[in-house]
C-alpha positions as CSV (number, residue, x, y, z in Angstrom):
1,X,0.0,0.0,0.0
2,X,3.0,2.5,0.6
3,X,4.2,1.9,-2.4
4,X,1.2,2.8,-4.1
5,X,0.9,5.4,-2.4
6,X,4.4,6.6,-3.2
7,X,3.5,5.9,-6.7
8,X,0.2,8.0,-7.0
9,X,2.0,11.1,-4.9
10,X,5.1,10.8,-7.5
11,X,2.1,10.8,-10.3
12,X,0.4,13.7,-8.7
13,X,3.9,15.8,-8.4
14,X,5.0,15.4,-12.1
15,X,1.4,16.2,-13.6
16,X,1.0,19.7,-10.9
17,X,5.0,20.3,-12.7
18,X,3.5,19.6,-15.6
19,X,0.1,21.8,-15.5
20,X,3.3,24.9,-14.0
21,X,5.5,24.5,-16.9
22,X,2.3,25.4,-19.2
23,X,1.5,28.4,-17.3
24,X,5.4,29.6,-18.1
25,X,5.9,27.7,-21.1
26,X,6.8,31.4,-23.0
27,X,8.9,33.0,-20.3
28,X,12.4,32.9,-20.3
29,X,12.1,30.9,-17.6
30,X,11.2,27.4,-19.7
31,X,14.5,28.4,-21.8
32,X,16.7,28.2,-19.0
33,X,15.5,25.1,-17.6
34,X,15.3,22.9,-20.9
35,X,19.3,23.7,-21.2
36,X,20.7,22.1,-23.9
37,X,18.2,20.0,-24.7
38,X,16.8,16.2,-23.7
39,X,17.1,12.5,-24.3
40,X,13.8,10.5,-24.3
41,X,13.0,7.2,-22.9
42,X,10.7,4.7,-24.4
43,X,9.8,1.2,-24.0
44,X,7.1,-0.2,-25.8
45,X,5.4,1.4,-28.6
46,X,2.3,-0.2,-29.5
47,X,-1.4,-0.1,-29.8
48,X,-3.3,0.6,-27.2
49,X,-5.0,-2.7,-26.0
50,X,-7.2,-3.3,-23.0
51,X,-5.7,-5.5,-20.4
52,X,-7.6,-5.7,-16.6
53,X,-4.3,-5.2,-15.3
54,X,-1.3,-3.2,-16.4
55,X,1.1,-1.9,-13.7
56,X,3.9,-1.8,-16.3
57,X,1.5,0.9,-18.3
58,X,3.8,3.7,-17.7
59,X,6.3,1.5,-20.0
60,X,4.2,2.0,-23.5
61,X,2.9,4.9,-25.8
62,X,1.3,4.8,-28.6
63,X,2.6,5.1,-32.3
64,X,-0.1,7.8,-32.5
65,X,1.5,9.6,-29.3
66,X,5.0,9.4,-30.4
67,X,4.3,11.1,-33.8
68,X,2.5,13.7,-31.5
69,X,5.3,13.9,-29.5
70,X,8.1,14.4,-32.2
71,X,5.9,17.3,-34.0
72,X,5.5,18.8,-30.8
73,X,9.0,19.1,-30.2
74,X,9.6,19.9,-33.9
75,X,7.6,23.1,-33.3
76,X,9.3,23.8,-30.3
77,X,12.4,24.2,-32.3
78,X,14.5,21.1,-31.4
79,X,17.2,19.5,-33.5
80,X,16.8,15.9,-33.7
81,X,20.6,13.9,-33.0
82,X,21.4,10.6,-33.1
83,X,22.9,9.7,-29.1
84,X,26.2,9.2,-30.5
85,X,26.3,12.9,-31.5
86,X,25.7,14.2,-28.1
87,X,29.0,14.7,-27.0
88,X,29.8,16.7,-29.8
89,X,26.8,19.0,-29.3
90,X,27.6,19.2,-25.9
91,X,31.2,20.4,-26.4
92,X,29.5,23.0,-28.8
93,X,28.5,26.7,-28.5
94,X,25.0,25.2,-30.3
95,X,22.4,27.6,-28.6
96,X,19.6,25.4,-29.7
97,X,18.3,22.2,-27.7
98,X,18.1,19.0,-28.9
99,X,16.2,15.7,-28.5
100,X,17.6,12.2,-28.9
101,X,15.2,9.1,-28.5
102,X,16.4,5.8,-26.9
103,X,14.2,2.5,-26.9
104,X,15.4,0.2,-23.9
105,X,14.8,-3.4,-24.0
106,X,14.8,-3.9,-27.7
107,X,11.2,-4.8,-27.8
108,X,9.4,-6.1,-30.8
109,X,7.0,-3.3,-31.4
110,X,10.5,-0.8,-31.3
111,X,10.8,-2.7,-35.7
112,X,6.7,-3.0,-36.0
113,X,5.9,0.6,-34.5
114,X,8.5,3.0,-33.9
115,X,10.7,3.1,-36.5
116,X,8.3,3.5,-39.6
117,X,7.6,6.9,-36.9
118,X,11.0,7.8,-36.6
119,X,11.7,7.2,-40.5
120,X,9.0,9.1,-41.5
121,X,10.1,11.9,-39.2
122,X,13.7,11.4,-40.5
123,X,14.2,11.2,-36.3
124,X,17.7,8.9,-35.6
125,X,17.0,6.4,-32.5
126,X,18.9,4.4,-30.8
127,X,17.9,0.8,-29.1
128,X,19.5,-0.4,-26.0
129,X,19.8,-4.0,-26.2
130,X,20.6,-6.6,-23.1
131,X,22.2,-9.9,-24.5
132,X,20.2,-12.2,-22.8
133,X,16.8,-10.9,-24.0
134,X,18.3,-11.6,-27.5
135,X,20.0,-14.9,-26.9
136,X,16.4,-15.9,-24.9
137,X,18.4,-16.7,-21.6
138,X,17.0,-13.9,-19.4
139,X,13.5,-13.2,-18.0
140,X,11.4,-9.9,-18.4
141,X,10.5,-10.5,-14.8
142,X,8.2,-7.4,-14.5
143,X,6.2,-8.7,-17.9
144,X,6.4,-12.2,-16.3
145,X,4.9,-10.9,-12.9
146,X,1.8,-8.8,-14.7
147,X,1.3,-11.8,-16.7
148,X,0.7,-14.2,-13.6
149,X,-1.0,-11.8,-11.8
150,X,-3.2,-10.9,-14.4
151,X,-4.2,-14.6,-14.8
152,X,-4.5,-15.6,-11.1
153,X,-6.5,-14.7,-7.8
154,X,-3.4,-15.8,-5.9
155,X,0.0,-15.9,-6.1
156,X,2.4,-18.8,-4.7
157,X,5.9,-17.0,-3.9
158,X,9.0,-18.2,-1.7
159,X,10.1,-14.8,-0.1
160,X,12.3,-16.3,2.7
161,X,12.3,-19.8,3.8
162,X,8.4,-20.2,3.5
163,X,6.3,-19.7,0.9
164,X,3.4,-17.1,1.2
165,X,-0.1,-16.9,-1.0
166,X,-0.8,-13.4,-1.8
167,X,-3.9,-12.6,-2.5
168,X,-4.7,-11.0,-6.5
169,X,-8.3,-11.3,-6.3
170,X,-9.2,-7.5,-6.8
171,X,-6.9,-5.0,-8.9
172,X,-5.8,-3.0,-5.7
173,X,-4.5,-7.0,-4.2
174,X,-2.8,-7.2,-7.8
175,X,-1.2,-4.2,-7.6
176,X,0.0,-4.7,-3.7
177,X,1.2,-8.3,-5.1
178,X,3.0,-7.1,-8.0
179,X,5.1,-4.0,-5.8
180,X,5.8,-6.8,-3.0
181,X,7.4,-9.5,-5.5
182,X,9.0,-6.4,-7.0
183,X,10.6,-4.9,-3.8
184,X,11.7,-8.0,-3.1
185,X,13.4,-8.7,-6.4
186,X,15.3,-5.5,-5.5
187,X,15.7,-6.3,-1.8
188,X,17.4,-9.4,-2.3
189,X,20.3,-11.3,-4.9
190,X,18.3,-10.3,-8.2
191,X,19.1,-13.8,-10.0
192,X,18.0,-16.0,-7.1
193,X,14.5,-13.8,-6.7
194,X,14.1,-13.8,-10.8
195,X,14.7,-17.8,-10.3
196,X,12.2,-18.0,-8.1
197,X,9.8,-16.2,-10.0
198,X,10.2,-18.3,-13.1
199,X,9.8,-21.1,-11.2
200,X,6.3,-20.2,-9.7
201,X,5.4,-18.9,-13.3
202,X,6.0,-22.5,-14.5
203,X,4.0,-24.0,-12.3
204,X,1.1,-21.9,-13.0
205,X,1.5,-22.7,-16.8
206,X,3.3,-19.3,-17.8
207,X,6.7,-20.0,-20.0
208,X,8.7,-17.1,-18.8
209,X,11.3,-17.4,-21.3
210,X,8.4,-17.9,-23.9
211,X,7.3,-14.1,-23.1
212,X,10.9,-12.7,-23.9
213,X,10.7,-14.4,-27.2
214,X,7.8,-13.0,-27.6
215,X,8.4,-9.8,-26.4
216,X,12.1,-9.0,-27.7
217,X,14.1,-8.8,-30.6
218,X,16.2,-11.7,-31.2
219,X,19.4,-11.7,-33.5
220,X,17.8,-11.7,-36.3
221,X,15.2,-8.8,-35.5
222,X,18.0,-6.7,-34.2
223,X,19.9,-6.9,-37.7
224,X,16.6,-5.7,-39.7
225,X,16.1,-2.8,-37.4
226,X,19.6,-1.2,-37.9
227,X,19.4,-1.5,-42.0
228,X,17.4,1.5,-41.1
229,X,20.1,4.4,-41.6
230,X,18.7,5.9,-38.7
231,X,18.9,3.5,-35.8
232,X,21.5,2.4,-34.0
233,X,22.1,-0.1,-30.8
234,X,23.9,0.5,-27.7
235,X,24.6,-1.7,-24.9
236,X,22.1,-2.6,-22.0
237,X,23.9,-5.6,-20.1
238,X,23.6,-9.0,-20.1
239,X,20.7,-10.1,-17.7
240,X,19.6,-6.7,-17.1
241,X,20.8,-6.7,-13.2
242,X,20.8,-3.4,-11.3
243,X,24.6,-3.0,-11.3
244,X,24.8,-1.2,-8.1
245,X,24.3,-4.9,-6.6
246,X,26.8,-6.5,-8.3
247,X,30.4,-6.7,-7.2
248,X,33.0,-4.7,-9.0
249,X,34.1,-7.5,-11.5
250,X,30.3,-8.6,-11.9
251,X,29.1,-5.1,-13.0
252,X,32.7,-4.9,-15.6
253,X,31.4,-8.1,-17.1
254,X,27.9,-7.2,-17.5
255,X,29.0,-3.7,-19.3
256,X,32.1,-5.3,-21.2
257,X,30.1,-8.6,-22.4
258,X,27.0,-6.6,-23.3
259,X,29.0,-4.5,-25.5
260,X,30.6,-7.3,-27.4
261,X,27.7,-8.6,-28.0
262,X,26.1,-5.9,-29.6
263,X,29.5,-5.8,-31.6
264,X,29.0,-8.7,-33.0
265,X,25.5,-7.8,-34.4
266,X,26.7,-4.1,-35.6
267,X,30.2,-5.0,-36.2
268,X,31.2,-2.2,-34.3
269,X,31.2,-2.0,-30.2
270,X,28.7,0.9,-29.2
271,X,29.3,4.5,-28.0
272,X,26.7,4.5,-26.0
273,X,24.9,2.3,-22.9
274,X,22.0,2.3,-20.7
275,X,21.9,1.2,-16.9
276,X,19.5,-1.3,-16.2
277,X,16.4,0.3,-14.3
278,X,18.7,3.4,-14.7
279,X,17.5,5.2,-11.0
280,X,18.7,6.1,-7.6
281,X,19.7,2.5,-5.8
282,X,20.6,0.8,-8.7
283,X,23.3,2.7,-10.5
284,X,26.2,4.3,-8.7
285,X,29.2,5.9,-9.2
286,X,31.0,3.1,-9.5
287,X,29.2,2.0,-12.2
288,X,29.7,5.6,-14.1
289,X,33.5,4.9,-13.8
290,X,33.4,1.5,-15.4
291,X,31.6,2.8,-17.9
292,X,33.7,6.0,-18.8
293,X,36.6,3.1,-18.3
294,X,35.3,0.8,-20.9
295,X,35.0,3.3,-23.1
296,X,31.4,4.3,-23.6
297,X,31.3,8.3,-24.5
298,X,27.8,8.4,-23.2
299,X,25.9,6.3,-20.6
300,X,22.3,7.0,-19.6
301,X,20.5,6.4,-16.1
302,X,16.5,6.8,-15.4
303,X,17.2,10.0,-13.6
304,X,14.8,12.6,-14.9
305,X,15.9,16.1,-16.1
306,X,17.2,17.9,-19.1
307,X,20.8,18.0,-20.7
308,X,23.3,20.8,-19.1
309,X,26.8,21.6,-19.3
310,X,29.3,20.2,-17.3
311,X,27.0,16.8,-16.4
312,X,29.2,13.8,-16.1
313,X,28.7,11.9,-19.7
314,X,28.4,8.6,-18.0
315,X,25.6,9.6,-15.7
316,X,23.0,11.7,-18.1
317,X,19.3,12.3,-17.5
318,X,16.3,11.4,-19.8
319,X,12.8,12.1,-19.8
320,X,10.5,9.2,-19.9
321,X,7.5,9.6,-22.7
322,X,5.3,7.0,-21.2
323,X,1.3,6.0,-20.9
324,X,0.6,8.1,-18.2
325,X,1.5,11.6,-19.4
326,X,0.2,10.9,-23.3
327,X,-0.8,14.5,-24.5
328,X,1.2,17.1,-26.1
329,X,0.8,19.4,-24.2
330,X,3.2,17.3,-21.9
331,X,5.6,16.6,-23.8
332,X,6.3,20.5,-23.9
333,X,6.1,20.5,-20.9
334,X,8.5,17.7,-19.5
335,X,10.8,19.1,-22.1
336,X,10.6,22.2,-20.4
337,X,12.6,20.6,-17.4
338,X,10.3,23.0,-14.9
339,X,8.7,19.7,-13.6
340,X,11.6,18.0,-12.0
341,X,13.1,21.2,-11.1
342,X,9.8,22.0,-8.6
343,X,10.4,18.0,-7.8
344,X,13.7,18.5,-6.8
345,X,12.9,21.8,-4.9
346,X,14.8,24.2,-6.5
């Protein structure tokens, strides 16, 4: 229940930032806080389809939303970059602001539905890829969890020693189910809960690894995508473990590995990378190090704000486009920057 809460007062904050940043929108005010510019987050991009219940909502848009979203910023007068050329613009006297799109996950619907957006926009994007979704060896564990629950008026899961039952009869027992099994996935060694988890899904006829082949791009996929001129892959791990977790050599192995890998789809190893989850708890400074070390020239967290100068290239914001704020008027307006800055309280 707290985390619901949490979640609707988090809700509530960004849409009052969002209804301030339209009141100012034509002050000199917006100007300064958009800086130089943003990079979007996305996840799926889809068709809207009724499901009874969605907690991983916030994780789609619309094809219909992201073409409103790009000609919004287009009138706004951003430059669209690819997220390799970021550095550059950064390093630049460039007074106006630009907008780069990332995709995280490498979902299906990024080939069926985004790119014929982006193409027709001429918009470059780039997808961040985590080897194990494409080799089929890791689990989606949050689609995995909203699948079961979805299904099921309980839920059989081993927290400690015991198992529990969790009720999931009504959509607010769901919901309290799904932020449990996900607070402890976080709580805990990530592999051993994710094991778990698969393990219940089995028994209750869901194929977890099923659901990534579903859901992802494999190999194959991943190599149609990037004949388009304008997308490009960066790295995203292996099993898609918050690397904060992980032990100095672990983390290096997930970054270095994930890169090769994407290598040996491009034929190049990528500029860029994206920390799993990407927020506060699971990404450190650490993991910013190793990534600067392993030669990544830009690496992107969760975090939310706009571009600046002088922000550490391994640790860059970006603005998450997803189903909850699906209007243009918000895309203007999280642009703008105004509401994380009244988030932040400054």
């Amino acid at each position: 229940m707290k985390a619901m809460l949490r979640k609707a007062a988090r809700r509530a904050a960004i849409t009052g930032g969002l209804n301030v940043a339209r009141i100012v929108s034509s002050t000199g005010l917006l100007r300064r806080a958009r800086g130089r510019g943003a990079i979007f987050t996305l996840h799926h991009v889809r068709p809207k389809a009724p499901r009874a219940f969605h907690p991983n909502a916030h994780l789609e848009i619309t094809p219909e939303f992201l073409d409103t979203a790009i000609t919004r910023l287009k009138r706004d007068g951003y430059r669209f970059i690819a997220l390799d050329a970021l550095p550059a613009h950064l390093a630049s006297s460039d007074p106006q602001p630009v907008a780069a799109f990332t995709l995280d996950d490498g979902y299906r619907n990024n080939l069926e539905y985004a790119a014929p957006v982006f193409s027709h926009h001429r918009v470059p994007f780039t997808v961040f890829v985590a080897g194990g979704f494409v080799d089929r060896t890791a689990v989606l564990w949050w689609e995995v969890l909203a699948d079961l629950l979805e299904r099921q008026r309980s839920l059989r899961f081993q927290f400690d020693k015991d198992m529990e039952t969790l009720p999931a009869a009504t959509l607010l027992q769901k919901q309290a189910a799904f932020d449990r099994v996900a607070a402890f996935i976080h709580a805990i060694d990530e592999t051993t809960a994710v094991d778990r988890l698969k393990a219940m899904a089995d028994l209750q006829g869901v194929d977890a690894l099923k659901l990534t082949t579903d859901l992802t791009l494999d190999e194959a996929g991943l190599r149609k995508l990037i004949e388009n001129p304008l997308a490009s892959l960066g790295a995203h791990t292996i099993t898609h473990r918050a690397l904060a977790r992980l032990t100095d050599d672990a983390a290096r192995s997930e970054m270095d590995r994930s890169a090769m890998r994407v290598e040996r789809i491009t034929g190049r190893r990528p500029a860029s990378f994206a920390y799993p989850y990407g927020y506060s708890g699971t990404v450190s400074p650490r993991d910013h190090a190793i990534a600067s070390d392993l030669g990544f020239t830009t690496a992107v967290t969760t975090q939310p704000g706009t571009l600046a100068n002088g922000q550490e290239r391994t640790a860059l914001p970006r603005i998450s486009l997803n189903g909850h704020f699906q209007k243009a008027g918000h895309v203007s307006a999280l642009a703008s920057g105004i509401p994380f800055r009244l988030m932040a309280g400054s």
